[in-house]
MIDREN-262169 format. One record per atom (N, C-alpha, C, O): residue in one letter; atom name; x, y, z. Coordinates in steps of 0.2 Angstrom, whole numbers. Each point is the difference from the previous one (the first is absolute). Layout:
BEGIN
REC / A / CA / X / Y / Z
...
END
This chain:
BEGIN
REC / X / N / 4 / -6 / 0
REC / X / CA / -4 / 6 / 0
REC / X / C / 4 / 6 / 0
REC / X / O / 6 / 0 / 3
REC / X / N / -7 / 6 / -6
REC / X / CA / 4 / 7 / 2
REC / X / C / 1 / 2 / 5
REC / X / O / 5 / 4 / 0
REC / X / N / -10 / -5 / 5
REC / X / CA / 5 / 4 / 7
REC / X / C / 4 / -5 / 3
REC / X / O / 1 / -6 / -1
REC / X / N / 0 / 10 / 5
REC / X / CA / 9 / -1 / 3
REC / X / C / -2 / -6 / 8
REC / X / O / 0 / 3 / 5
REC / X / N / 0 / -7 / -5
REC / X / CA / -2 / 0 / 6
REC / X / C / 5 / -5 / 4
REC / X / O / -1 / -3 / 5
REC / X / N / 8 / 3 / -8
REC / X / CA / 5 / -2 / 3
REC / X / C / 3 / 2 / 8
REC / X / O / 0 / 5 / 3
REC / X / N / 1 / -11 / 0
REC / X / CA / 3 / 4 / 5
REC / X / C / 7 / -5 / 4
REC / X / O / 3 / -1 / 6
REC / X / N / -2 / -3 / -13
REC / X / CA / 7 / -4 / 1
REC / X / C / 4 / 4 / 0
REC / X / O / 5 / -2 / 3
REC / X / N / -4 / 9 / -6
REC / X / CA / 6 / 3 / 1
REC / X / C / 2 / 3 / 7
REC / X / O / 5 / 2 / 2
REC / X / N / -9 / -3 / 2
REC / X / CA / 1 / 1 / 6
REC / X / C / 5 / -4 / 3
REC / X / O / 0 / -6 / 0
REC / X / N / 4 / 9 / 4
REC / X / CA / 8 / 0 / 3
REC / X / C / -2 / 2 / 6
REC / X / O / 4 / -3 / 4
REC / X / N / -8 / 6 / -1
REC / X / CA / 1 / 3 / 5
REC / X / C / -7 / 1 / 4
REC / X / O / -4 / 3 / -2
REC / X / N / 2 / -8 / 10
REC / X / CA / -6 / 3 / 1
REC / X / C / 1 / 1 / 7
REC / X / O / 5 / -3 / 2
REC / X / N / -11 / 7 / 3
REC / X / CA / -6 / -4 / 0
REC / X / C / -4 / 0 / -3
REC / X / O / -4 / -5 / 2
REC / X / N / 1 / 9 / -6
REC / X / CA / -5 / 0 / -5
REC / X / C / -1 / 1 / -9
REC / X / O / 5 / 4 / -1
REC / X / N / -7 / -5 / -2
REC / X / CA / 0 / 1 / -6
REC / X / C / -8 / -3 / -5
REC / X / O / -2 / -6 / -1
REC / X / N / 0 / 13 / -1
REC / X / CA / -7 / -1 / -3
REC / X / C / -2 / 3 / -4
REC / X / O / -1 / 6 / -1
REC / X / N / -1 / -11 / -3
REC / X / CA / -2 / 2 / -7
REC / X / C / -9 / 3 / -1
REC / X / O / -4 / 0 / 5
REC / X / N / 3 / 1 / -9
REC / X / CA / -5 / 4 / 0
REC / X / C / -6 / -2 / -8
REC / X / O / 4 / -1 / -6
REC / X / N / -7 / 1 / 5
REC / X / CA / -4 / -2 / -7
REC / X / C / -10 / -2 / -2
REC / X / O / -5 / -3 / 3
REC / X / N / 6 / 6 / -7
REC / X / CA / -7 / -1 / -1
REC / X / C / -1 / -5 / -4
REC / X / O / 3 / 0 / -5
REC / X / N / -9 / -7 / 8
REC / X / CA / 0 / -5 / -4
REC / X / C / -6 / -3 / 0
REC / X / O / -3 / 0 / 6
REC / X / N / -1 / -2 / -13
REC / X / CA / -2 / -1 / -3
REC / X / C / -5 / -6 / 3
REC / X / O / -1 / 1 / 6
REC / X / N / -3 / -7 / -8
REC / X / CA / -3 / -6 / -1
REC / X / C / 6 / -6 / -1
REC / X / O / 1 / -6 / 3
REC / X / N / 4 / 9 / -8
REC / X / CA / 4 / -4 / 1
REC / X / C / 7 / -1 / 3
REC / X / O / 3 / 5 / 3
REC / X / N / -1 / -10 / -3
REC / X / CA / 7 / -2 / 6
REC / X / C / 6 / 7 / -2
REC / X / O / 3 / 0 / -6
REC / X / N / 0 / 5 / 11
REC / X / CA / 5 / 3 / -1
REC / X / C / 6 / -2 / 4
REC / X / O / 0 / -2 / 6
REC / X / N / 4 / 1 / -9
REC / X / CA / 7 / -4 / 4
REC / X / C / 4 / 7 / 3
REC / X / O / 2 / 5 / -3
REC / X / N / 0 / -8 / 10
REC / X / CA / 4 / 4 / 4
REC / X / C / 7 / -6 / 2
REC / X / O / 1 / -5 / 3
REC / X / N / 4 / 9 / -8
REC / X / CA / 7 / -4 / 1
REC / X / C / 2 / 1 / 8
REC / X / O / 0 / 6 / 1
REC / X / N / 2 / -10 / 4
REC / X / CA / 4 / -1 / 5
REC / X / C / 7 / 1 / 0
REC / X / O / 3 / -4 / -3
REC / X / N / 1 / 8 / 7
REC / X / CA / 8 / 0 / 2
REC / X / C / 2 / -7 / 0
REC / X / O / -5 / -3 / 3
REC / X / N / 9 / -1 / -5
REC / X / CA / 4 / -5 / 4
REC / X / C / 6 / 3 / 2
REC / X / O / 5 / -3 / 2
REC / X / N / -5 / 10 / -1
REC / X / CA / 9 / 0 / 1
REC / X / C / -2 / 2 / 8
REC / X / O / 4 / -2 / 4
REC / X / N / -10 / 6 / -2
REC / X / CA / 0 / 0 / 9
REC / X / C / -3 / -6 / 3
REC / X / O / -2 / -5 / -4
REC / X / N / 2 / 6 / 10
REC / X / CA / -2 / -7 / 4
REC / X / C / -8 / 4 / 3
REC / X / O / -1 / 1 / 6
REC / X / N / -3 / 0 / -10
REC / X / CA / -5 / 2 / 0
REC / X / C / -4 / -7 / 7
REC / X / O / 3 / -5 / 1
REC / X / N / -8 / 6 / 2
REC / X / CA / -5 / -3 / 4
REC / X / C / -6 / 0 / 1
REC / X / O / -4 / -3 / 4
REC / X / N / 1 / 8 / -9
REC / X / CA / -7 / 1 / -1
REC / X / C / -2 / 3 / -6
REC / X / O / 2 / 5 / -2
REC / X / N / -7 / -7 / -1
REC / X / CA / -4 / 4 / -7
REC / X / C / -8 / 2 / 2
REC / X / O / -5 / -4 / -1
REC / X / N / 4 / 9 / 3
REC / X / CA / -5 / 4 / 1
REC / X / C / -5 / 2 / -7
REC / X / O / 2 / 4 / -4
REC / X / N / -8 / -6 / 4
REC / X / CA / -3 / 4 / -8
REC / X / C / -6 / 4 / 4
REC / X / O / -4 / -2 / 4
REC / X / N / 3 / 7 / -7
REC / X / CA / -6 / 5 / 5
REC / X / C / -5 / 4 / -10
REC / X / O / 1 / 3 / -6
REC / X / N / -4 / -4 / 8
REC / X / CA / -3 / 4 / -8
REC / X / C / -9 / 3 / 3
REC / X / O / -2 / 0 / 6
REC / X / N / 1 / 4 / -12
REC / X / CA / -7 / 6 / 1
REC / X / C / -4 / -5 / -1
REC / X / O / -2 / -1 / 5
REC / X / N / 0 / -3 / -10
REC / X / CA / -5 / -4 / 1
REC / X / C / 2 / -7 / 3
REC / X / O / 5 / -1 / 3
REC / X / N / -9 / -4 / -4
REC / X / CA / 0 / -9 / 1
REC / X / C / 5 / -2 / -4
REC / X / O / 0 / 2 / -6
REC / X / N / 5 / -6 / 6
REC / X / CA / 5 / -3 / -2
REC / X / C / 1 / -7 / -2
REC / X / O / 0 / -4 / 6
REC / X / N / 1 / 0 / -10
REC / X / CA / 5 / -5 / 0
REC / X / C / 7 / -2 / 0
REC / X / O / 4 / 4 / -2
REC / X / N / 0 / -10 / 5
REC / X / CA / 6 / 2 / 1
REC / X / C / 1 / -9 / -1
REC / X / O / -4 / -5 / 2
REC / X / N / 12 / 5 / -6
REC / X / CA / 1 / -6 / -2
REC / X / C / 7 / 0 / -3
REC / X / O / 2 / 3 / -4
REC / X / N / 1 / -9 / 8
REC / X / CA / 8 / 0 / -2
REC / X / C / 0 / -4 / -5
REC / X / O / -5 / -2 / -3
REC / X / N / 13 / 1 / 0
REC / X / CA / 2 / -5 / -5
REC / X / C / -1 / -5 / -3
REC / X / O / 1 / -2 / -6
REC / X / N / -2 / -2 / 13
REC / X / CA / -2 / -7 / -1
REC / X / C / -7 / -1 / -1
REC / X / O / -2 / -6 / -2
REC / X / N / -3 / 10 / 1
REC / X / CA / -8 / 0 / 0
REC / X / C / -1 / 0 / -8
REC / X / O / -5 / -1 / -2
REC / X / N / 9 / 2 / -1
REC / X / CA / 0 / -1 / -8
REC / X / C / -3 / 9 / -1
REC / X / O / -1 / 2 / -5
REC / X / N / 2 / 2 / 10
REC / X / CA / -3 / 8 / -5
REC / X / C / 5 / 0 / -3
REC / X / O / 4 / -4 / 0
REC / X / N / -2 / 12 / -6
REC / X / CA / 3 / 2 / -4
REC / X / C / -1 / 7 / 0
REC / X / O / -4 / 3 / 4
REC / X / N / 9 / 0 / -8
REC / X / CA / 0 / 8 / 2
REC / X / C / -7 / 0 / -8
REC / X / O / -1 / -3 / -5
REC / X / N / -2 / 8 / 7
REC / X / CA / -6 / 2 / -6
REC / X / C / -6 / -7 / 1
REC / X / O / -5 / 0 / -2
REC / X / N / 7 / -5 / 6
REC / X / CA / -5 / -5 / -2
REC / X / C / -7 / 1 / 5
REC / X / O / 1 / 2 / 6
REC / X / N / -6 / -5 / -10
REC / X / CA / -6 / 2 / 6
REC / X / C / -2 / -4 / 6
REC / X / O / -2 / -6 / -1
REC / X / N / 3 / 8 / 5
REC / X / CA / -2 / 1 / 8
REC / X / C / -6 / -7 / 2
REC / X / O / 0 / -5 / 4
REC / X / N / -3 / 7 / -10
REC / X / CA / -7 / -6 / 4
REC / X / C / 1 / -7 / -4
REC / X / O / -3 / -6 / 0
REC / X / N / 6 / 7 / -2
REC / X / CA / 4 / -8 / -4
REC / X / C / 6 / -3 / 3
REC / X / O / 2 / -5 / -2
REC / X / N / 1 / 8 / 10
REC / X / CA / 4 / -2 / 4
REC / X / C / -3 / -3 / 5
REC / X / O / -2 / 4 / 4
REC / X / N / 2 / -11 / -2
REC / X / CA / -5 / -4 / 6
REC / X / C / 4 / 4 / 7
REC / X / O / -2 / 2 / 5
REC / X / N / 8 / -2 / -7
REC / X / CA / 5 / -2 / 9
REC / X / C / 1 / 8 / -1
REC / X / O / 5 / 2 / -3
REC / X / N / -9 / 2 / 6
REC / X / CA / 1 / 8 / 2
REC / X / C / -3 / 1 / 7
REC / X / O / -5 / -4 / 2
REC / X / N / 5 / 10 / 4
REC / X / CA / 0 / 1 / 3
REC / X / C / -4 / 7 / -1
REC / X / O / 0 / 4 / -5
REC / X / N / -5 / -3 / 11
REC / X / CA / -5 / 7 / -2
REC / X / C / 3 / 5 / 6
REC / X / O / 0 / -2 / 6
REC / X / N / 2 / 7 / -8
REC / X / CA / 1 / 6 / 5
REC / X / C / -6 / 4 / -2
REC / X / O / -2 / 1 / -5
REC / X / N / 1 / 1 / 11
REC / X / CA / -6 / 4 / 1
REC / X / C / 0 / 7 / -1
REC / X / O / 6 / 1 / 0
REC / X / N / -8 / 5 / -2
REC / X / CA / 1 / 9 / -3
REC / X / C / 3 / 1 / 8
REC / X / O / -3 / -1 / 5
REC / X / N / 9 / 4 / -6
REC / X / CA / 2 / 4 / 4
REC / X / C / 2 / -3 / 7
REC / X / O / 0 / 3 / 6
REC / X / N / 1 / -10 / -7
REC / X / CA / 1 / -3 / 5
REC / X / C / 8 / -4 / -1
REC / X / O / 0 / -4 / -5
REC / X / N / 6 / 6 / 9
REC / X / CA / 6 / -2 / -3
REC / X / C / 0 / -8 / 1
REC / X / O / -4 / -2 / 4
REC / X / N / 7 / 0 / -6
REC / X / CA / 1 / -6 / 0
REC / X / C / 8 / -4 / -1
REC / X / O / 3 / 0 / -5
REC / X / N / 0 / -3 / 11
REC / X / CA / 4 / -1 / -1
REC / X / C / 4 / -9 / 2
REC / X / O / -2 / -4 / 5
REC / X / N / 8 / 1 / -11
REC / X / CA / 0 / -6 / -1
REC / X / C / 8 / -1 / 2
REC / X / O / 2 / 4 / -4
REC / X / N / 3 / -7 / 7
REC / X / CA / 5 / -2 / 4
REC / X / C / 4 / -1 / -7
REC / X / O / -2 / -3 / -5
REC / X / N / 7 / 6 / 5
REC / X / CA / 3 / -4 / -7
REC / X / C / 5 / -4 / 4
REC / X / O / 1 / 1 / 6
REC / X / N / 3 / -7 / -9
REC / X / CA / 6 / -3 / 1
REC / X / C / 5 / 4 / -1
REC / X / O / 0 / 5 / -4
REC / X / N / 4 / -7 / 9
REC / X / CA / 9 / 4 / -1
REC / X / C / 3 / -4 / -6
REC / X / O / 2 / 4 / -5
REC / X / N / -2 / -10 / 5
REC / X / CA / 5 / -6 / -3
REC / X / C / -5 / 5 / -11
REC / X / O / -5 / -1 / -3
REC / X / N / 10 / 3 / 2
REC / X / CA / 0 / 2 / -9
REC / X / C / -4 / -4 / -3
REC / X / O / -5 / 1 / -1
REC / X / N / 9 / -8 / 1
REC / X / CA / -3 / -7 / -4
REC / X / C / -5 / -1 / 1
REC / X / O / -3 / -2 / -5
REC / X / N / -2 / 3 / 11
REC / X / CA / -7 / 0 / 1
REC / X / C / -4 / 5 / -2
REC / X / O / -5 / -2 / -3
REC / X / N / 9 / 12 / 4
REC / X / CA / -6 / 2 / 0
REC / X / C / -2 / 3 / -7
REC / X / O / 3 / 1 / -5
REC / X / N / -9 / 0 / 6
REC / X / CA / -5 / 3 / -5
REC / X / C / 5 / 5 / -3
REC / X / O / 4 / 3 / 4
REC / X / N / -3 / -2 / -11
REC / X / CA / 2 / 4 / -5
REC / X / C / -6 / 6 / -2
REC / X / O / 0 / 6 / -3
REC / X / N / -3 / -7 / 4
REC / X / CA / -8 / 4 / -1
REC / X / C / -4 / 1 / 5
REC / X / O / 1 / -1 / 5
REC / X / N / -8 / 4 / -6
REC / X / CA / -7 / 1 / 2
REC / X / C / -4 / 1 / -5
REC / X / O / 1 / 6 / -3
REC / X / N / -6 / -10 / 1
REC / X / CA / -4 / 4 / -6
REC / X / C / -6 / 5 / 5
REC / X / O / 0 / 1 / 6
REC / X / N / -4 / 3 / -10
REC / X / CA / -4 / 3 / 4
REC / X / C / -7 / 4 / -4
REC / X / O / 0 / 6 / -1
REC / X / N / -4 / -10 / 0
REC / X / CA / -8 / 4 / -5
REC / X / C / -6 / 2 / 6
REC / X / O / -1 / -2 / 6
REC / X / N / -2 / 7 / -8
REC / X / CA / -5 / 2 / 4
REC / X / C / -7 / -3 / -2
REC / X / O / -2 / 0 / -5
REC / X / N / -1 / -2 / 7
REC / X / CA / -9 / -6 / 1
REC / X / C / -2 / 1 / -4
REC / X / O / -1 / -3 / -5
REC / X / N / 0 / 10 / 4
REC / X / CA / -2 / 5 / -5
REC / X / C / 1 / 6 / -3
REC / X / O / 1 / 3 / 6
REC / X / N / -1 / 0 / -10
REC / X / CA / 4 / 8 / -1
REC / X / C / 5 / 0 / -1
REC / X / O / 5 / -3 / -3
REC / X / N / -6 / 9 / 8
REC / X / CA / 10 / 1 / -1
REC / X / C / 1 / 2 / 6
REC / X / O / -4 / 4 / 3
REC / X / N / 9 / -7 / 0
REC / X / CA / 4 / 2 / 6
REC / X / C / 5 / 4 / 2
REC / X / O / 5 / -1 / -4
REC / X / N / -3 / 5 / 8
REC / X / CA / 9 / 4 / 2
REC / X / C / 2 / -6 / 4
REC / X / O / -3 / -3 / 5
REC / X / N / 9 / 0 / -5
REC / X / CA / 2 / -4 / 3
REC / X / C / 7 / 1 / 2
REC / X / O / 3 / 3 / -5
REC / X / N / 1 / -4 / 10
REC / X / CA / 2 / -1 / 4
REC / X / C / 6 / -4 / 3
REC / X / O / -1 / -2 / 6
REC / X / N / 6 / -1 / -9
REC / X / CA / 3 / -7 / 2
REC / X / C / 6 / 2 / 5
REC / X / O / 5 / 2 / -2
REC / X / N / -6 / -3 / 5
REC / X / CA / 8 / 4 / 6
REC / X / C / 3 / -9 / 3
REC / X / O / -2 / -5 / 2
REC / X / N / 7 / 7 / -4
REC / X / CA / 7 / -5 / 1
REC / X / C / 5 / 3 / 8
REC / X / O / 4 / 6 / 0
REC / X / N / -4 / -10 / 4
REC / X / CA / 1 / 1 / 7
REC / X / C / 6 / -1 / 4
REC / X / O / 4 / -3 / -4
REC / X / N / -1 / 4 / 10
REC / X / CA / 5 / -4 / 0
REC / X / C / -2 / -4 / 8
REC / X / O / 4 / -5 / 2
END
């Protein structure tokens, strides 16, 4: 997708957050491997879904065609423990809104 929503480049936290308006469908939020991050927070203006790499989303693909997603609720933060150990953790987060469009929020922790 065109916007930016990396926040692997991050070297340095304890926080770091990206910001994006996203659609009906899956927007991908790249992940740091290079900090020892410990948490991924998603908070958005409407109802949310949320879904990692292993659930089969993709970056542009549609939301309701993903079985293994999780619902965050409007304006309600939500937060998910990442692993220390690289080889394990999550390289992403996808993130589509139920319906509309959402401001969404993905903050990378330490």
């Amino acid at each position: 997708m065109a916007v930016d929503t990396t926040l692997a480049t991050f070297t340095k936290l304890p926080r770091a957050v990206a910001k994006a308006s996203v659609g009906t469908n899956w927007q991908e939020f790249t992940l740091s491997r290079r900090v020892e991050s410990s948490r991924v927070t998603v908070t958005g203006s409407a109802a949310l879904f949320v879904a990692w790499p292993d659930s089969g989303a993709s970056d542009g693909g549609a939301a309701g065609s993903t079985a293994n997603k999780e619902i965050v609720a409007a304006t309600t933060p939500t937060m998910w423990q990442v692993p220390s150990n690289p080889r394990i953790r999550a390289s992403s987060v996808f993130v589509a809104a139920q319906t509309g469009t959402a401001t969404v929020y993905v903050t990378l922790e330490a």
